[in-house]
Structure formats: C-alpha cells, structure tokens
N, C-alpha and C positions, 0 to 999 in steps of 0.2 A: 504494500500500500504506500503509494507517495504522498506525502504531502506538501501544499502551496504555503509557501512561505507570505503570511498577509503581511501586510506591511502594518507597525501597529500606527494610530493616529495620532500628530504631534502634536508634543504639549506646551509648544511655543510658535509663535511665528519664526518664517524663517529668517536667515540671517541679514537676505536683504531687505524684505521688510523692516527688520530692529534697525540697522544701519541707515535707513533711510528715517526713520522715527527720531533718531538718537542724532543724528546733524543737524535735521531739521531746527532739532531745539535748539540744539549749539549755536546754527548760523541766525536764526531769529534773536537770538540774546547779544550776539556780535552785533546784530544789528539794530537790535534796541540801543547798546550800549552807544555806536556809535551815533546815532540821532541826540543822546542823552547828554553827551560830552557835544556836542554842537552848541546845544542852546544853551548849556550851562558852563561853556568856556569861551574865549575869544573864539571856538571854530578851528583851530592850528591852519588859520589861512585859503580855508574850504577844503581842507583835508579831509574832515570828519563826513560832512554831509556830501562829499564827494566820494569815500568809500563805502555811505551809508545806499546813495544812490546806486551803485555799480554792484553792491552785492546784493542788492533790492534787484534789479535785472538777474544776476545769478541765480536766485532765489525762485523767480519764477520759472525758471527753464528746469533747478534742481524741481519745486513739485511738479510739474509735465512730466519728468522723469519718475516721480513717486509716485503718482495718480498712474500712472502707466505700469508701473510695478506692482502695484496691489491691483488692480484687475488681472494684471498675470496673473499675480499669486491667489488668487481666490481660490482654488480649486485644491490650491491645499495646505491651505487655512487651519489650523486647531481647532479645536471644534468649537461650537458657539457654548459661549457661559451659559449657565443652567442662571436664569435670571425669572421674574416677572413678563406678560407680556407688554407692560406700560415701560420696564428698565430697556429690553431690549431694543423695543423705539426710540424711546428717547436717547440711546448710546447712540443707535444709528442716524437718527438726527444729528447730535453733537459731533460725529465723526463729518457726516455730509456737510454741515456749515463751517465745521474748519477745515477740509478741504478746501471748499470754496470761497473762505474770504481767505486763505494762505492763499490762493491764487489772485484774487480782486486786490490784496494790500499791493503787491507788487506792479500790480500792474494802474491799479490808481495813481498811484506815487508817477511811474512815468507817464501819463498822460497830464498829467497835472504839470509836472516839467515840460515836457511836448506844448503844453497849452500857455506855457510862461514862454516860451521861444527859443528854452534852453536847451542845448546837445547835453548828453549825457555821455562825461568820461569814464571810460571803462579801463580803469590804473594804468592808464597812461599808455596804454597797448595803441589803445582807437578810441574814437566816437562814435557814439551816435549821435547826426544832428538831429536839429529839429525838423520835425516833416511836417507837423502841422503850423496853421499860420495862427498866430499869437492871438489868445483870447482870454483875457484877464478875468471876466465871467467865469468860464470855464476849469479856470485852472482855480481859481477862489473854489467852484463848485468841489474838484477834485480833492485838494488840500482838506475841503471840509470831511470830502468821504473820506479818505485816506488816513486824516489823524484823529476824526471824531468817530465817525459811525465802524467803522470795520476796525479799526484797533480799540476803540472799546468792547464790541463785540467779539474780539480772538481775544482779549480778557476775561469777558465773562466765563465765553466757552472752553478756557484754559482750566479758569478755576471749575468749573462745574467736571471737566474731564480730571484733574488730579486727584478731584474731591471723589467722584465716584473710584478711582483706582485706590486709594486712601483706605474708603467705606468697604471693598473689596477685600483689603489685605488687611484691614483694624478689625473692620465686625464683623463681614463674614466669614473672614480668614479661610479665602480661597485661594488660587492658583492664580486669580485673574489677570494681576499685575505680573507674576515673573514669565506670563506669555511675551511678555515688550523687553525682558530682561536679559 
C-alpha cells in the first residue's frame, strides 16, 4: 500500500508575504520620519521632503508589487483564523482599506506635486517633471487628501489592525499574530 505524502497546511504566511508586510512598515516609518524632521527642522535644505517625496514614489510601485504578491499567494494562504463572522469582515475590510489608501497616500502626495508644477527628484538619479499644468486648487485639494483624510485614516486602521493582532495574542492567545512573524 503506498501512500501520498499530503502536504500539511501552513501555519504562517509565506516568506514573501512577511517580507513584504515587515518593509512595508519599515519604509512607511522612514517615511513618516522623514516628512516629521521636515517640518520640525530647517528641512536640511529640501533634503528631507525630497527623500520623503522619492521614496513616497518607491513606495507605490513597492505595494503594486505587494498587492500583486498576495493575490499570488492566496492559494496558499494558512488557513483563515477561527474568528466570528462580524471579526472576519471586519479584518477583511481593514486589510482592503489599507491596501488601498497605502496605495492612494502615494500616489496623492505626487499629484498634489504634479499639480504645484513641481518635478519630482528621484536621489539624484532622475526626474520626474511635471506633466500636469499647474493648478493651485488642485494641489490644495490633494495636500488636503494626502495629509488629512488618508493619513489619518492609515492611522486609524493601523491602530485598529495592531489592536486586533494585540487582542489575538493577549486574550485569545492564539497563533494569529506569529502567522506575520
């Protein structure tokens, strides 16, 4: 009698997924930081808000590349947390909307630039100029999305995801968290 070796089912995501998970935070907090030493220092001469802008570009091409690697990767996935069926929605909601404003911060920020008339240097490699034509409106409207609405919003849904990974590993002391681990 032979038998088929099943494969058992993993109890973490895989390595590109965590690796894609675990930069992300990295380069967002690189990038907070530098926005944060901009407006609370001379600027080091537009150093700061010049490397905030360039890896703010990076940033969106890095999630296209993330978004694109967890679609891969769905299919083999760990298996879903034993949750409620109000938690499991709600996780998948908060994963869908920071997806998607990790992609809209980045890409507001250069339209908002694009729409002040400014090129955007990319560390001195290249430009990008401006392509669109200068609209003070516009880039007012963007600035507002870009520093009020969606970076308060990937704050909220920061703390509502560490909080539920937190509630995971404190109270119900499950596995949840060391799937990202």
């Amino acid at each position: 009698m032979s038998h088929v070796n099943t494969p058992q089912p993993r109890s973490r995501w895989s390595l590109a997924v965590r690796l894609f998970h675990w930069i992300s935070v990295l380069a967002l907090l690189v990038i907070w930081a530098l926005i944060t030493l901009h407006e609370n220092t001379d600027g080091a001469g537009g150093l700061y808000i010049g490397l905030h802008k360039a890896l703010g570009v990076c940033f969106f091409f890095w999630m296209l590349a993330r978004l694109t690697n967890r679609v891969i990767q769905k299919s083999i996935q760990p298996p879903p947390v034993v949750a409620s069926r109000w938690q499991q929605l709600s996780a998948g909601l908060v994963h869908s909307l920071l997806y998607a404003l990790l992609l809209l911060m980045p890409l507001s920020g250069f339209l908002m630039t694009q729409f002040s008339g400014r090129a955007t240097q990319m560390f001195g490699w290249f430009e990008i100029p401006s392509l669109l034509t200068p609209d003070p409106d516009a880039a007012r409207w963007f600035n507002q999305l870009h520093t009020d609405l969606i970076w308060t919003a990937i704050l909220l849904l920061t703390v509502a995801h560490i909080g539920a990974a937190l509630y995971h590993r404190l109270v119900k002391k499950d596995q949840t968290l060391k799937r990202m681990l």
